[in-house]
N, C-alpha and C positions, 0 to 999 in steps of 0.2 A: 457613503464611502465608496471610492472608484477602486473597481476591483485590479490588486497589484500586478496583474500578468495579461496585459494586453495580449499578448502573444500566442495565449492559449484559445482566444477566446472562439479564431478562429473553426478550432476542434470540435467546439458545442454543436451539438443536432439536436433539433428539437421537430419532435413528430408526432405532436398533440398539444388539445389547450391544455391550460389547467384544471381549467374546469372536469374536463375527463379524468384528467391525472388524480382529482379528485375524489371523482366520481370511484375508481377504482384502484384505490388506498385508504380511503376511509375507513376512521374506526377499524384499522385492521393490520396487523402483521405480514408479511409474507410467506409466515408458515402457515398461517389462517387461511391465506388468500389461496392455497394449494389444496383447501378442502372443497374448493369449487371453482372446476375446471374451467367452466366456461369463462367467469372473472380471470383466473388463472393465464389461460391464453390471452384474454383481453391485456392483460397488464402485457405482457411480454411482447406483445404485437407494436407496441408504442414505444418500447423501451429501445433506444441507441444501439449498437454495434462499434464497439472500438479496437483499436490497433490498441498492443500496451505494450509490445515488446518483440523484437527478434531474437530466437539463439544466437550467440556466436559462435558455435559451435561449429552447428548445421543449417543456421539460415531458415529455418521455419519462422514464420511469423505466427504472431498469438493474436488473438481478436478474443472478445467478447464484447455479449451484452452487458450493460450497467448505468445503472439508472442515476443519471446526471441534473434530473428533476431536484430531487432533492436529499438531505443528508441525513435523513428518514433510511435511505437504502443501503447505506455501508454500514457492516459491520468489523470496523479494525480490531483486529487480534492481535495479541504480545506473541504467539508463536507465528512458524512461516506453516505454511500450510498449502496442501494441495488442489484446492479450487478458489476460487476467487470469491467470498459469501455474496458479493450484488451480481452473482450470475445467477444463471440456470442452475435450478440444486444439482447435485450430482458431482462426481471426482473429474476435476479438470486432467488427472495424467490420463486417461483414454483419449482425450484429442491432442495430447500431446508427446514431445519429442523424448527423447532416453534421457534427455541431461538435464530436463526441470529438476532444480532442486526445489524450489518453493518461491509464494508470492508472501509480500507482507505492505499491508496499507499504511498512509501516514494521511491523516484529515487534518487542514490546517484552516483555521475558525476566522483569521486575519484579522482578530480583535473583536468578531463580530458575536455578541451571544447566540448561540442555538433556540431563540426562545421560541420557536414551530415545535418543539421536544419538550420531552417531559424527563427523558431520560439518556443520555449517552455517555460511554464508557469508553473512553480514549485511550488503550492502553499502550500505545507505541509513541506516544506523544504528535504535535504538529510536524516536527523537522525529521527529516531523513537518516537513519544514522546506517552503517555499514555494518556487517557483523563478523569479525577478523576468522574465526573458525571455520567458515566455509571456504576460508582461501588457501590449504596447506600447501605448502611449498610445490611437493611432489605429485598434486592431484590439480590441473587446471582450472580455475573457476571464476566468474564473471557475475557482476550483479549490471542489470539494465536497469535503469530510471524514465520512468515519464509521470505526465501531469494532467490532470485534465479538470477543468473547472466543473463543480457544482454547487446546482441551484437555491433556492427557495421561493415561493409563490408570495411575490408582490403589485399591489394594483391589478390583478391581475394579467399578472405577466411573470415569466423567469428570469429571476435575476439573480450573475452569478454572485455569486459571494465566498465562499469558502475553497476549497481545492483539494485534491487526493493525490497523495505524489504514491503511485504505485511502483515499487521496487521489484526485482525478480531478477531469481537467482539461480543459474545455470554451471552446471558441471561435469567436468568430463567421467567422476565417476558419483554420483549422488548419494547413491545408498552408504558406501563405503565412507565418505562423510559423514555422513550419520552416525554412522554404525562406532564411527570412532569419536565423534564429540558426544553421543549418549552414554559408551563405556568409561568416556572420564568421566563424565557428570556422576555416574553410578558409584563410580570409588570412591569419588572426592566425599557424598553423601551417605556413605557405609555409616550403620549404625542411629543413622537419624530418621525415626519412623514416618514424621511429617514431610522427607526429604522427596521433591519430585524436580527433576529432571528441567531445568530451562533450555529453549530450541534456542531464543536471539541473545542476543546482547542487549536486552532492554534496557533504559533509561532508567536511573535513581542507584541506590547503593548495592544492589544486590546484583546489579548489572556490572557494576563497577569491578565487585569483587571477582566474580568472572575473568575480569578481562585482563588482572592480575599476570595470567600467567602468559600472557602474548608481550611481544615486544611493540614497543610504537602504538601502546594503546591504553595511555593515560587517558583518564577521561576527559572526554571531548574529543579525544581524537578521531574517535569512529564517526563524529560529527561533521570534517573533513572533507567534503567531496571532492574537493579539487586534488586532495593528493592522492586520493584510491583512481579518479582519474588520470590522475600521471603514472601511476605505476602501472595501466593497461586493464586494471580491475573493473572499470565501472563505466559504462555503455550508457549513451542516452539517444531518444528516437528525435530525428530535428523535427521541430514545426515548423519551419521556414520552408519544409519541401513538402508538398501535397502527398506523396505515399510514405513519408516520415522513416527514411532510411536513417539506419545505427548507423551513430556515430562511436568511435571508442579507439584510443588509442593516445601516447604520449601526444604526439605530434598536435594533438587537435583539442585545443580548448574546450574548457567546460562554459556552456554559456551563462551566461549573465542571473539567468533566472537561478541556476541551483548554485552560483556562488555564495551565496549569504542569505539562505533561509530563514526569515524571525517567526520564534514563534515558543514554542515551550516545550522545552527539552525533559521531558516530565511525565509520566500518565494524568489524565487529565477525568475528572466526572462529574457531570452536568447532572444535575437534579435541586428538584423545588428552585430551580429561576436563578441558582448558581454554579460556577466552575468552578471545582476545586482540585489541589490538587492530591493525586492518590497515588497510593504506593499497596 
């Protein structure tokens, strides 16, 4: 199967064989691989560097490492959170700006089993969704989009197959978003001992129920890009331009790639040689 985003493929860096890639992933975790350092820096030494997003804010750029080998290295989260898991352990707000509000991963499979796994837990589903509570009228706030292909070891060689569409969500006041989509969550939840707290607007019905109480956000709506796009919400980096300047703004189309994402709007979990899907 030809992989569906020519456009990305560009992006790919590859800076080792497999066989290394091999050599130092095997049989092994990334938290395993941090009990000995010298494997430790070896992996990290080979592993990519990527752009994934500008503030709009302030115009900092974000980079990180992340391991585009294979899909062994993401771990996507239903919440947004403050480091990237295929980076360097440790909290991403120290190299970062005032107005990160959080990243949140999307792994999109393009039909193809994970059979290199034994195990994966999809919980934001393949496609992109928006989540309307980081965007309060009176508090400025932007989500970036970008994409970046990754691998799995074929004949030996990397070939891409799957994709990460990494989201990231900036604002003028962060904490104070927070601070007010957690205090409703807590009242809505009064009295329900098992009650904890959702950050996104996940996919399936309990996302749904959420979303209740926002306007213009029947489900699927948050699925959308082109209209969070048009209202100035949602920023994406070009690939057509070698330092992948933000784009964002009514005036300026979303491209081609993130108009019509397929894929499964759903939590998703891989285990014993099947997808299913999970809630």
């Amino acid at each position: 199967m030809t992989y569906p985003y020519p456009e990305l493929l560009p992006l790919l860096q590859i800076q080792c064989a497999p066989s290394e890639y091999r050599r130092l992933t095997a049989a092994t975790t990334l938290t395993r691989l941090q009990t000995n350092p010298q494997l430790y820096e070896a992996y990290w030494r080979i592993i990519p560097r990527y752009t994934y997003a500008y503030c709009p804010i302030c115009q900092i750029r974000y980079q990180a490492p992340a391991d585009t080998y294979s899909v062994t290295g993401w771990l996507p989260h239903r919440h947004l959170f403050h480091a990237l898991y295929v980076t360097q352990a440790g909290p991403l707000r120290q190299h970062s700006c005032p107005h990160l509000l959080g990243i949140q991963l999307f792994v999109n499979f393009h039909s193809n089993l994970p059979t290199e796994l034994t195990w994966f837990e999809n919980q934001s589903g393949e496609v992109p969704y928006l989540t309307p509570w980081f965007f309060p009228p009176d508090i400025p706030g932007y989500a970036i989009l970008h994409a970046l292909p990754i691998c799995r070891i074929e004949d030996e060689q990397f070939v891409p197959r799957y994709t990460v569409f990494i989201l990231t969500y900036f604002s003028q006041s962060p904490h104070i978003v927070l601070e007010r989509h957690y205090a409703a969550e807590w009242a809505r939840g009064q009295g329900d001992s098992e009650f904890y707290p959702a950050t996104v607007a996940a996919p399936g019905p309990y996302g749904y129920r959420l979303l209740r109480r926002w306007r213009d956000t029947a489900a699927g709506a948050q699925y959308n890009l082109s209209t969070w796009a048009a209202k100035g919400r949602l920023g994406w980096l070009d690939v057509t331009q070698p330092e992948l300047p933000l784009q964002m703004g009514p005036a300026v189309e979303l491209p081609a790639l993130y108009r019509s994402i397929s894929g499964a709007q759903h939590e998703q979990l891989w285990r014993r040689g099947r997808m299913e899907k999970h809630s």
